[in-house]
PyMOL Python script that loads the backbone (N, CA, C, O; Angstrom):
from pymol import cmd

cmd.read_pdbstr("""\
ATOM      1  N   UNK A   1     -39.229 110.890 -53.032  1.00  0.00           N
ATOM      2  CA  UNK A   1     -38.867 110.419 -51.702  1.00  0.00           C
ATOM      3  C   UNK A   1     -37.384 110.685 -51.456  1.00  0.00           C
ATOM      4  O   UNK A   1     -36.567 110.353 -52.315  1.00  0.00           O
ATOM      5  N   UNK A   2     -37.007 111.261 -50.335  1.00  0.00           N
ATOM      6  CA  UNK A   2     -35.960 111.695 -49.877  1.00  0.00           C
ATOM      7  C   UNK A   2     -35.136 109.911 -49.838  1.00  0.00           C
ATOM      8  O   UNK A   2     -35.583 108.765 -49.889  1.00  0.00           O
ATOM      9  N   UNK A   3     -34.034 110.401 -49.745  1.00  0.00           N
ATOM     10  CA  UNK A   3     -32.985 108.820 -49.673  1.00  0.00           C
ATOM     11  C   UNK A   3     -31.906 108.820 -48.407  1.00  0.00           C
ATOM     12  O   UNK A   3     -31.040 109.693 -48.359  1.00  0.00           O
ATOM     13  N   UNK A   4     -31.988 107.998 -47.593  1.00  0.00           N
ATOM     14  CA  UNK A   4     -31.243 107.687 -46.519  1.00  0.00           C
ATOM     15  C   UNK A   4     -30.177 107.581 -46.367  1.00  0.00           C
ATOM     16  O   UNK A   4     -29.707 107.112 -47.404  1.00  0.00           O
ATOM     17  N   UNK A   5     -29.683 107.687 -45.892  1.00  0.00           N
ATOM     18  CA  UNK A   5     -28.107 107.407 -45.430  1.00  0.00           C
ATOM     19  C   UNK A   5     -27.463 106.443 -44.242  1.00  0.00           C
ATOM     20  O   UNK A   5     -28.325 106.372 -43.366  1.00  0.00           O
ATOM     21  N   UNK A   6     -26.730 105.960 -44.001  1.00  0.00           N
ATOM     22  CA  UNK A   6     -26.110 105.538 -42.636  1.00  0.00           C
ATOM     23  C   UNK A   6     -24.517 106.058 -42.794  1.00  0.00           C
ATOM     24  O   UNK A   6     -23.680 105.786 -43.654  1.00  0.00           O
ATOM     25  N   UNK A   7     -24.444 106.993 -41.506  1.00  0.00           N
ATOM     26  CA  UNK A   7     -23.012 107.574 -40.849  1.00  0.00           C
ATOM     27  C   UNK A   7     -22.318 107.102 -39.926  1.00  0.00           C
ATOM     28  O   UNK A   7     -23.056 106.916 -38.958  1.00  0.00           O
ATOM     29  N   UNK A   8     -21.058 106.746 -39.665  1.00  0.00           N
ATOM     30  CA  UNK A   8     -20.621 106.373 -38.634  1.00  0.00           C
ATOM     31  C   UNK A   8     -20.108 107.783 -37.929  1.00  0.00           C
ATOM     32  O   UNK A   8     -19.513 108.767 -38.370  1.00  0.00           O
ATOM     33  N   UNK A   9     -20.633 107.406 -36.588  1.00  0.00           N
ATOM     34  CA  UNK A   9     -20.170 108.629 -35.876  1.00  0.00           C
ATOM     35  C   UNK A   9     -19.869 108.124 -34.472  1.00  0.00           C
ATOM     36  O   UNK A   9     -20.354 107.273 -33.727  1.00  0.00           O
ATOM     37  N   UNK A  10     -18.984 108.897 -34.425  1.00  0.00           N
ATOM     38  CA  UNK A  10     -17.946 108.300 -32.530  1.00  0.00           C
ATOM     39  C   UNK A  10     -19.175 108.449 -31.486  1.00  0.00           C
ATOM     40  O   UNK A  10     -20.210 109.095 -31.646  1.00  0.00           O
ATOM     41  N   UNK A  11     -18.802 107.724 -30.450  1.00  0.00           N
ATOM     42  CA  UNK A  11     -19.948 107.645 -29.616  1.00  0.00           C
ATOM     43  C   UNK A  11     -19.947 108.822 -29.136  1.00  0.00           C
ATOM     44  O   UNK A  11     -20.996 109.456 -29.248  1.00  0.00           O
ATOM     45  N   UNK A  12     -18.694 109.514 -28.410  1.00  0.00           N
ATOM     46  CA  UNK A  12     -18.471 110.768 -27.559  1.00  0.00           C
ATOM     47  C   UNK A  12     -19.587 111.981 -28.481  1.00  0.00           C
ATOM     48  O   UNK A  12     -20.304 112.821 -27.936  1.00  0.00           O
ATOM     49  N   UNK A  13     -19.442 111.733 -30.035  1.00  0.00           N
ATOM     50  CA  UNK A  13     -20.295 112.507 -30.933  1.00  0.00           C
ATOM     51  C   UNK A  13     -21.425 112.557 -30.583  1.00  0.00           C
ATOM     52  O   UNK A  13     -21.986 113.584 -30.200  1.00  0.00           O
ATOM     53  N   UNK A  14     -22.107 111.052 -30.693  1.00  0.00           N
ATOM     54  CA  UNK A  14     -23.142 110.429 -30.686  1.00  0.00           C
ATOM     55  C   UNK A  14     -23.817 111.386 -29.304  1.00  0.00           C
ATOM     56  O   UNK A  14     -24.673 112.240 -29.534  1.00  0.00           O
ATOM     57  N   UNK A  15     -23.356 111.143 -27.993  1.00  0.00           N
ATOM     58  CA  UNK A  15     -23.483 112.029 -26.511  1.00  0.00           C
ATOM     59  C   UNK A  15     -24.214 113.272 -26.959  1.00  0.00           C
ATOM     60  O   UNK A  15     -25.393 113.510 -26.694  1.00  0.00           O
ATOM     61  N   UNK A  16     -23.337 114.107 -27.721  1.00  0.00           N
ATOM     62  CA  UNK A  16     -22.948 115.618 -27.676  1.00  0.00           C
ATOM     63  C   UNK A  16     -23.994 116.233 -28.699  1.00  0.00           C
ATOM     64  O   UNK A  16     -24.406 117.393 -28.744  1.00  0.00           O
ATOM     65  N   UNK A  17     -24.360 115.006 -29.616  1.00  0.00           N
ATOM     66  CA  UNK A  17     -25.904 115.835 -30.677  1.00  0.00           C
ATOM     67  C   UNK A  17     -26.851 115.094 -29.505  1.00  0.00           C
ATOM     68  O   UNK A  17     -27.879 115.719 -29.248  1.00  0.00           O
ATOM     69  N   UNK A  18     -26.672 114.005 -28.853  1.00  0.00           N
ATOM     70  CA  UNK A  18     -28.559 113.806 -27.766  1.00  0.00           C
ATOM     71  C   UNK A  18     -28.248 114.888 -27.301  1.00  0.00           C
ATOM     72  O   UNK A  18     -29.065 115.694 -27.744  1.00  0.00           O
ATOM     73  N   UNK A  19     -27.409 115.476 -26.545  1.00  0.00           N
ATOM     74  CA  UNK A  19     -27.325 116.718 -25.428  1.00  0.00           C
ATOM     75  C   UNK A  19     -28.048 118.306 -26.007  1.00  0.00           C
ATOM     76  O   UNK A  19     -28.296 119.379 -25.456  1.00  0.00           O
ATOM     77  N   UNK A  20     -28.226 117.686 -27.582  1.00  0.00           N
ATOM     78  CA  UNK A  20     -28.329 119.419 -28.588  1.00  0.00           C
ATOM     79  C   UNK A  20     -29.488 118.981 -28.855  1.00  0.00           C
ATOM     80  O   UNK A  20     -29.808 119.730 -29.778  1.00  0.00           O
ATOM     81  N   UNK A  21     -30.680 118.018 -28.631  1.00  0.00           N
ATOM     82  CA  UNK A  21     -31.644 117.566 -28.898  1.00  0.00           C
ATOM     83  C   UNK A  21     -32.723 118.728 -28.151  1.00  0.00           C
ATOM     84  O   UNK A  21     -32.638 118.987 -26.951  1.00  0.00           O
ATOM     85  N   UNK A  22     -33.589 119.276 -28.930  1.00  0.00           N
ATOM     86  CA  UNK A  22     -34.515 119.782 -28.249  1.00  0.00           C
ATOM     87  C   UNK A  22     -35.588 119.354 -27.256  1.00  0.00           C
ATOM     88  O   UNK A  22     -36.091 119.987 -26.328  1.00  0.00           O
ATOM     89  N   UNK A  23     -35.830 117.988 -27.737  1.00  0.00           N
ATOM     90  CA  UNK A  23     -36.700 117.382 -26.924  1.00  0.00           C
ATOM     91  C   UNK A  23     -36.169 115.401 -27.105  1.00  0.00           C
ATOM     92  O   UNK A  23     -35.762 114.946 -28.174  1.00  0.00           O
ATOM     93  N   UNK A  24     -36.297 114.686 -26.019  1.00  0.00           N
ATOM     94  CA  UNK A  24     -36.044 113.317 -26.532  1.00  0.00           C
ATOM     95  C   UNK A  24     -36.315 112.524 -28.045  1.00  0.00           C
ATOM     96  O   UNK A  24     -35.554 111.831 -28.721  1.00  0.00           O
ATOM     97  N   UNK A  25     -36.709 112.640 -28.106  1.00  0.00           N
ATOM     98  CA  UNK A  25     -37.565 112.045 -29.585  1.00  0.00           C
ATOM     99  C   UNK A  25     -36.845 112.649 -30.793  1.00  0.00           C
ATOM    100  O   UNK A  25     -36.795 112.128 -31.908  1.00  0.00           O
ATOM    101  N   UNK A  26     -36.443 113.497 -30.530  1.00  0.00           N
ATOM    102  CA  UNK A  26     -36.197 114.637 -31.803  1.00  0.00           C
ATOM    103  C   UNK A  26     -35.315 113.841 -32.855  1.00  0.00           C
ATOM    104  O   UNK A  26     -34.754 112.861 -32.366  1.00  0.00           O
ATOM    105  N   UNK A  27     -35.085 114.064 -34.177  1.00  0.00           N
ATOM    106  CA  UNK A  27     -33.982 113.187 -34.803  1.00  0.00           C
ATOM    107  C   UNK A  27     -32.630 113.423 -35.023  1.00  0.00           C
ATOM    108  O   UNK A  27     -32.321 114.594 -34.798  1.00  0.00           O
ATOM    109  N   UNK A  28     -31.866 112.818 -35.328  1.00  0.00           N
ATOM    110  CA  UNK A  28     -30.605 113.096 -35.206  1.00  0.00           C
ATOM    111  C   UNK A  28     -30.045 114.221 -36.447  1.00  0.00           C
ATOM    112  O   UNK A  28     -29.121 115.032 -36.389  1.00  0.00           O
ATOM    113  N   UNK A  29     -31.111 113.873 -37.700  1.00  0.00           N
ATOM    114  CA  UNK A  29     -31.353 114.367 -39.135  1.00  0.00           C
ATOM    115  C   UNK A  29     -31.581 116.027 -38.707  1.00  0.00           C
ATOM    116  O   UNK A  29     -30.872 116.914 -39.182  1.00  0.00           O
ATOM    117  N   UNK A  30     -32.645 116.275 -37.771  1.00  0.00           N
ATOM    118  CA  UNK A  30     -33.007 117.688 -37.428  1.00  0.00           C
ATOM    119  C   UNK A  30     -32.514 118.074 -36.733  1.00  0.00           C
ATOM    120  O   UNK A  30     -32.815 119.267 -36.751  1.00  0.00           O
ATOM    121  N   UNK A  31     -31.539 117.820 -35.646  1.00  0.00           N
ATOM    122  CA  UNK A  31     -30.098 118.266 -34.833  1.00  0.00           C
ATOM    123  C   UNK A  31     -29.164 118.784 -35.963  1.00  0.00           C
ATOM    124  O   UNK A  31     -28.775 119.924 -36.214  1.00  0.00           O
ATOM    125  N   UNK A  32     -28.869 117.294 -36.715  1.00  0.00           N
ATOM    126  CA  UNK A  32     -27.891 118.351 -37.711  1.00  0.00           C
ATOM    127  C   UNK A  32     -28.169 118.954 -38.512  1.00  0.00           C
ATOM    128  O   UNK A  32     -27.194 119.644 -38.813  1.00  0.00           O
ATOM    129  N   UNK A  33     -29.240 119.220 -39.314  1.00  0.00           N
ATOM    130  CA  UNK A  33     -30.054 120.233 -40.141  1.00  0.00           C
ATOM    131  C   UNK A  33     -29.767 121.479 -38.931  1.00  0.00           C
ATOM    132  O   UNK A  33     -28.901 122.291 -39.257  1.00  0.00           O
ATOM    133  N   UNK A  34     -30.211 121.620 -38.011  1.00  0.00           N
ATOM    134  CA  UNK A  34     -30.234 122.994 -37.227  1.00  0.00           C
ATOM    135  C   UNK A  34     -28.646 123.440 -37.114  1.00  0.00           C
ATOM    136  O   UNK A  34     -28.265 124.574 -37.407  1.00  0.00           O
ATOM    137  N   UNK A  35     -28.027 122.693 -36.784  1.00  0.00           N
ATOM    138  CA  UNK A  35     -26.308 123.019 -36.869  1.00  0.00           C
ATOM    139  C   UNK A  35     -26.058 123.767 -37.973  1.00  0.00           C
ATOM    140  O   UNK A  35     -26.039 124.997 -38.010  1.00  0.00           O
ATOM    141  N   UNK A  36     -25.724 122.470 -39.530  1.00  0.00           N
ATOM    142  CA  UNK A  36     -26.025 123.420 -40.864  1.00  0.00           C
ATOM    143  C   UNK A  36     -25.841 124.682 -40.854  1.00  0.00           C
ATOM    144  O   UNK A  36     -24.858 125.399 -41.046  1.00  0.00           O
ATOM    145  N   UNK A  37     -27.727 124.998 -40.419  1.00  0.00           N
ATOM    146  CA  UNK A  37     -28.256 126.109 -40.901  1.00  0.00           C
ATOM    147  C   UNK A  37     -27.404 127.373 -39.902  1.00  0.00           C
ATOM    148  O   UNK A  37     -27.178 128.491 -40.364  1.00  0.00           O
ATOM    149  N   UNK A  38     -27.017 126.980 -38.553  1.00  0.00           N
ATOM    150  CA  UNK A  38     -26.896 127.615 -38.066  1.00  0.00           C
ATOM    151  C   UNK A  38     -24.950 128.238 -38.153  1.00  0.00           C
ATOM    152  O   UNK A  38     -24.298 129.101 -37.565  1.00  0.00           O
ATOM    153  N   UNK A  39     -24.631 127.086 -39.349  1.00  0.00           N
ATOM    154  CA  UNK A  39     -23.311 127.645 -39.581  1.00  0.00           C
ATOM    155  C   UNK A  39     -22.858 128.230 -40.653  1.00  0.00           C
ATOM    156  O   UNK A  39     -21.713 128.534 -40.991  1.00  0.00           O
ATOM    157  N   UNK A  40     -24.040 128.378 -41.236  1.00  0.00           N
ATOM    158  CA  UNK A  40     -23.725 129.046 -42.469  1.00  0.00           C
ATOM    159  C   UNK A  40     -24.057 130.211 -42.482  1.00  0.00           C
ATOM    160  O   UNK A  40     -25.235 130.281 -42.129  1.00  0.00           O
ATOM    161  N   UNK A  41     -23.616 131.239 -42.717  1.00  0.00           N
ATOM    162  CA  UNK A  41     -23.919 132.614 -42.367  1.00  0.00           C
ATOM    163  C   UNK A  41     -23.903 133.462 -43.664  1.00  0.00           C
ATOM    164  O   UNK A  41     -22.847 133.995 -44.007  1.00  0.00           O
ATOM    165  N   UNK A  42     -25.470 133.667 -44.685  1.00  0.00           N
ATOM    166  CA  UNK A  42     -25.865 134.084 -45.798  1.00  0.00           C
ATOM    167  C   UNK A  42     -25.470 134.854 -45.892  1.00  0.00           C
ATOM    168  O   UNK A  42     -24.690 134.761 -46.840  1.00  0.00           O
ATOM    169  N   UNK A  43     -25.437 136.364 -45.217  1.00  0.00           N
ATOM    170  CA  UNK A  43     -25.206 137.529 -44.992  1.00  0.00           C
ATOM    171  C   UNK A  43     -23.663 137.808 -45.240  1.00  0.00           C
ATOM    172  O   UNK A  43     -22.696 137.221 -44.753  1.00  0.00           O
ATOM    173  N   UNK A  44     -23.703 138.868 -46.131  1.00  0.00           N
ATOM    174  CA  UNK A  44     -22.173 139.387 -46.079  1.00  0.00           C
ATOM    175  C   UNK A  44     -21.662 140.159 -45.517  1.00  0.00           C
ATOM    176  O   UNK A  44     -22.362 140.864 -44.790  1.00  0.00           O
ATOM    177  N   UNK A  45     -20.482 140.359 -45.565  1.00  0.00           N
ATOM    178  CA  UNK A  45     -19.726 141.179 -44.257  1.00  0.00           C
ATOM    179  C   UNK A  45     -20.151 142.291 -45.377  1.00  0.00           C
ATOM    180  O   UNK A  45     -20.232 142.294 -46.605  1.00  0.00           O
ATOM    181  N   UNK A  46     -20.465 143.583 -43.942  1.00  0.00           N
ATOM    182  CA  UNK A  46     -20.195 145.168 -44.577  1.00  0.00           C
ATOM    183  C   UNK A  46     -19.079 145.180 -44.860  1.00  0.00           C
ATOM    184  O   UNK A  46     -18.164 144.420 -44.545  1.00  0.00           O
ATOM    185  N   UNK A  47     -19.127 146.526 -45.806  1.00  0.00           N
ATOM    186  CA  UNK A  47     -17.849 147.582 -45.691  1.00  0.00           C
ATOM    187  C   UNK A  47     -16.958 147.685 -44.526  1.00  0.00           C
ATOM    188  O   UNK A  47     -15.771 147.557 -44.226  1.00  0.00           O
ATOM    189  N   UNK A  48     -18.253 148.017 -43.946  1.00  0.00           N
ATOM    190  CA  UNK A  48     -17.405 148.450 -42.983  1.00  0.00           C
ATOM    191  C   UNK A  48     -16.862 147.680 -42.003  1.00  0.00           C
ATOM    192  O   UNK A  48     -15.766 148.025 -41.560  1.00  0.00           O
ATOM    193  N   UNK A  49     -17.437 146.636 -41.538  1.00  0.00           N
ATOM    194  CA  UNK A  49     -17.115 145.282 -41.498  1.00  0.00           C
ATOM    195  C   UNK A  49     -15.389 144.881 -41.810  1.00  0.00           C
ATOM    196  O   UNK A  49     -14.426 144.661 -41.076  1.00  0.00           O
ATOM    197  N   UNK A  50     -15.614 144.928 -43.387  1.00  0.00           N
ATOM    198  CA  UNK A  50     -14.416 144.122 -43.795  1.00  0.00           C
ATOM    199  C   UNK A  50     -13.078 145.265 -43.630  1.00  0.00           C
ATOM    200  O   UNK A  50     -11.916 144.861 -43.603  1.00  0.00           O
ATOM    201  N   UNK A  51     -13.496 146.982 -43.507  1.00  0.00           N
ATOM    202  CA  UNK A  51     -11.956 147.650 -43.146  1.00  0.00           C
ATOM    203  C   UNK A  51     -11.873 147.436 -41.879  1.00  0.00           C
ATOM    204  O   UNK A  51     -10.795 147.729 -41.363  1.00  0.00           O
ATOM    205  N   UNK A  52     -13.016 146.842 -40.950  1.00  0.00           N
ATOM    206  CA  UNK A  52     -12.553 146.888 -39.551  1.00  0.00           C
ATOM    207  C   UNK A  52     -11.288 145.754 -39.440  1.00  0.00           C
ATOM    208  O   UNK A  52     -10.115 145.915 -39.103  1.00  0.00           O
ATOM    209  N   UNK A  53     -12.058 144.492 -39.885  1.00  0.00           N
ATOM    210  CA  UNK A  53     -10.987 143.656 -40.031  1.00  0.00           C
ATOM    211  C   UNK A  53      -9.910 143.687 -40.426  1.00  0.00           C
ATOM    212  O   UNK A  53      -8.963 143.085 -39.919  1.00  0.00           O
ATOM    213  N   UNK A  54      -9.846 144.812 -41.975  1.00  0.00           N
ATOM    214  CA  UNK A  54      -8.282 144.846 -42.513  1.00  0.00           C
ATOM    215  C   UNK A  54      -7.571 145.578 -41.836  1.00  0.00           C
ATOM    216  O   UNK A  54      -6.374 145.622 -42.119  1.00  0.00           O
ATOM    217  N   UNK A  55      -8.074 146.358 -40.760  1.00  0.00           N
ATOM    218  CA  UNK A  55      -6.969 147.639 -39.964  1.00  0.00           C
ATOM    219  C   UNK A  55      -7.004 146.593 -38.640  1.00  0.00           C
ATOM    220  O   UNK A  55      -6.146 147.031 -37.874  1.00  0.00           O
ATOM    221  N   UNK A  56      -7.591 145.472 -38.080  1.00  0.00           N
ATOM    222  CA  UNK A  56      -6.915 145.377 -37.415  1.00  0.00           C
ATOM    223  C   UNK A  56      -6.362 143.524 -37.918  1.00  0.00           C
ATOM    224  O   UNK A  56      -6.263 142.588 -37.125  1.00  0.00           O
ATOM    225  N   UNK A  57      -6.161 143.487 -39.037  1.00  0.00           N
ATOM    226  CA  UNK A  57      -4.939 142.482 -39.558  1.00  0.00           C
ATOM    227  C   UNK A  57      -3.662 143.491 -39.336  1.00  0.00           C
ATOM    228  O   UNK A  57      -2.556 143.097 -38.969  1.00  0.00           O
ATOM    229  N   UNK A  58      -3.928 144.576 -39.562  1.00  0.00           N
ATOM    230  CA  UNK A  58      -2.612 145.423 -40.150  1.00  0.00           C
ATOM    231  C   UNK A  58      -1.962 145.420 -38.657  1.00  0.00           C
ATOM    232  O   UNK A  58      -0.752 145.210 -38.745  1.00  0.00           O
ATOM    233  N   UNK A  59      -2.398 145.590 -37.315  1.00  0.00           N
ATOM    234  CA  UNK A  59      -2.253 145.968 -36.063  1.00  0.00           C
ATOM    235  C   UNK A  59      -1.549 145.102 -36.136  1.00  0.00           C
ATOM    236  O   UNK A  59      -0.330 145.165 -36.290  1.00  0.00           O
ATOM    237  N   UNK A  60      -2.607 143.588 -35.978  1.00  0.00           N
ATOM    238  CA  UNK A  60      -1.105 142.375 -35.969  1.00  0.00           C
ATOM    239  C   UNK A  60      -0.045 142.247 -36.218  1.00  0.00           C
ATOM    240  O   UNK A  60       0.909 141.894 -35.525  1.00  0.00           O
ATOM    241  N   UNK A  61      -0.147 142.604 -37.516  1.00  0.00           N
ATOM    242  CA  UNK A  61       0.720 142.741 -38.459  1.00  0.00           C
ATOM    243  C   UNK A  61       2.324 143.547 -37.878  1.00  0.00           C
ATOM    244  O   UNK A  61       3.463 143.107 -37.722  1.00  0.00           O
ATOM    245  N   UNK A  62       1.718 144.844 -37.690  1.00  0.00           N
ATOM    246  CA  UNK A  62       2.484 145.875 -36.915  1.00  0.00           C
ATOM    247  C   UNK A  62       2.993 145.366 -35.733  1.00  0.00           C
ATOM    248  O   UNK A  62       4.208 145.384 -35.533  1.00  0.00           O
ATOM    249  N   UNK A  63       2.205 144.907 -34.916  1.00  0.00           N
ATOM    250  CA  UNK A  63       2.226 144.378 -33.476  1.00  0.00           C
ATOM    251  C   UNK A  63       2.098 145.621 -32.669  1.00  0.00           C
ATOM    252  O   UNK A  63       2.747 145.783 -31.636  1.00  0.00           O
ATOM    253  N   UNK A  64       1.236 146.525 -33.153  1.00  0.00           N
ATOM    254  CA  UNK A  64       0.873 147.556 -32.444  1.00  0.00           C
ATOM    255  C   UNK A  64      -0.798 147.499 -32.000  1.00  0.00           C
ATOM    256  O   UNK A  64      -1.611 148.422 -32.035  1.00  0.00           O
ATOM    257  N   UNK A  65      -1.029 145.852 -31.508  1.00  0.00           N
ATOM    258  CA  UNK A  65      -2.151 145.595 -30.663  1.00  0.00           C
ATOM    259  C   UNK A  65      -2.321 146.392 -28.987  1.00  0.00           C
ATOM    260  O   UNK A  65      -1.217 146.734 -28.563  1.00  0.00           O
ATOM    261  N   UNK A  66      -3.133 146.618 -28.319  1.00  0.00           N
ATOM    262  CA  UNK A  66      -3.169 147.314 -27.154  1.00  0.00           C
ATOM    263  C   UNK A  66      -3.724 145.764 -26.314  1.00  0.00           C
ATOM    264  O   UNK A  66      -4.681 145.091 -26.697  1.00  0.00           O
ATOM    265  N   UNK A  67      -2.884 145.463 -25.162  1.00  0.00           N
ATOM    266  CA  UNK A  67      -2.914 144.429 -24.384  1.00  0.00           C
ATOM    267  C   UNK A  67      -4.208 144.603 -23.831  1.00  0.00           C
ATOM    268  O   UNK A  67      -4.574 145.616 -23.236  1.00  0.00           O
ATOM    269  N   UNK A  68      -5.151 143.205 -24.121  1.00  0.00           N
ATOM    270  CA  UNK A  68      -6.768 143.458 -23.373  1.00  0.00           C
ATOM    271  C   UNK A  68      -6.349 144.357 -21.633  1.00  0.00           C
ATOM    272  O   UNK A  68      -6.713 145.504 -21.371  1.00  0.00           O
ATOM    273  N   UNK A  69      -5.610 143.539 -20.776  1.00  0.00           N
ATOM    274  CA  UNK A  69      -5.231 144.428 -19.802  1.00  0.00           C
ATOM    275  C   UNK A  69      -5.144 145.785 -19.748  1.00  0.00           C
ATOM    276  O   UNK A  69      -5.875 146.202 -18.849  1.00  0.00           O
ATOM    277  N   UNK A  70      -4.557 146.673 -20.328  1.00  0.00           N
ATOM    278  CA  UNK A  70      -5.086 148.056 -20.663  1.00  0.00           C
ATOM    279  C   UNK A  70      -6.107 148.437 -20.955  1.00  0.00           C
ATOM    280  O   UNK A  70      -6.645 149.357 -20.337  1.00  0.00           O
ATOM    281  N   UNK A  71      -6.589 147.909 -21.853  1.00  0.00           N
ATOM    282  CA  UNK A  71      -8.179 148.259 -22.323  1.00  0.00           C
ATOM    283  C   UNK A  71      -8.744 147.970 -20.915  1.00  0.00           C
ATOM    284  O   UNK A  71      -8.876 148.963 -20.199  1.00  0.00           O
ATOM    285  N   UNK A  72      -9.041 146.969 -20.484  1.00  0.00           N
ATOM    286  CA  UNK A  72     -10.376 146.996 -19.452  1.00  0.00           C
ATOM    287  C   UNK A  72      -9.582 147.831 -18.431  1.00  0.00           C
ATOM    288  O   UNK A  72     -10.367 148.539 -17.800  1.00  0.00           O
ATOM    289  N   UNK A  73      -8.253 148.009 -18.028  1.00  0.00           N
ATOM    290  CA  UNK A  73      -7.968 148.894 -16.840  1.00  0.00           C
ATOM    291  C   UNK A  73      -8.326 150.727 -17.450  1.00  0.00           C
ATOM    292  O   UNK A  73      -8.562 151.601 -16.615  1.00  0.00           O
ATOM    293  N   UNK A  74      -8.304 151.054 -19.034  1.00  0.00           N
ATOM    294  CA  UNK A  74      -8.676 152.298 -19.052  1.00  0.00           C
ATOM    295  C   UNK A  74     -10.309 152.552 -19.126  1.00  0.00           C
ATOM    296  O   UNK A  74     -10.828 153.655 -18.954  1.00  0.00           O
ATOM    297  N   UNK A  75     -10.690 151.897 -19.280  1.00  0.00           N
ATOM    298  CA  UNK A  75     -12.620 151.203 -19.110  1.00  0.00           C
ATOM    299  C   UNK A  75     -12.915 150.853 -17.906  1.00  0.00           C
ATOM    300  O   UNK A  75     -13.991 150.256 -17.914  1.00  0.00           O
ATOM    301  N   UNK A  76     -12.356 150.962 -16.610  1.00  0.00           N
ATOM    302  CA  UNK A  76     -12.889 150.516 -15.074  1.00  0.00           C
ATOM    303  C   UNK A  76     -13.418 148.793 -15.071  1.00  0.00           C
ATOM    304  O   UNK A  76     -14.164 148.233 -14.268  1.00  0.00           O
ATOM    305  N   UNK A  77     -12.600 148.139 -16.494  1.00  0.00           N
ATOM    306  CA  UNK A  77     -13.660 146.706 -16.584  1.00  0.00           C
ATOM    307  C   UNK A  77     -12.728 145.409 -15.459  1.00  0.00           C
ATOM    308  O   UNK A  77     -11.607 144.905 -15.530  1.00  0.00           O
ATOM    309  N   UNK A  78     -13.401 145.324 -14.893  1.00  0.00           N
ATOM    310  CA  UNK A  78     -12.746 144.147 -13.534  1.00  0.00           C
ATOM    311  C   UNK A  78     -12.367 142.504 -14.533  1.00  0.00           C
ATOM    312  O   UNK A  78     -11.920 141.516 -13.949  1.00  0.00           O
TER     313      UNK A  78
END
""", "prot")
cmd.dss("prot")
cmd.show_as("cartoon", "prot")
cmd.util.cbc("prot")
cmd.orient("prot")
């Protein structure tokens, strides 16, 4: 048999998991079970993945980022 718990949690909290409730009834246990699951991310970064990230740490780094403003004005993006 599984074993229980009691949490204190702020009311504003309390609001914000009913609001993530799939249906009224649902439990508070299977709101945050779905959170959890949904923040843990099994999968590892690619390769390629992880040089995307290290070339653009390095940009930062540099401060040779391209201002989003340029980008969407050389892309027609409004």
């Amino acid at each position: 048999m599984q074993a229980a718990s009691s949490i204190y949690i702020r009311e504003d909290l309390k609001t914000r998991l009913n609001s993530l409730k799939h249906h009224p009834k649902e439990s508070y246990n299977d709101v945050i079970e779905r959170l959890v699951t949904l923040a843990i991310d099994d999968e590892p970064l690619s390769e390629e993945t992880l040089r995307g990230l290290e070339e653009s740490l390095k940009e930062v780094r540099e401060g040779t980022l391209i201002p989003e403003k340029e980008i969407m004005k050389k892309y027609g993006v409004k």
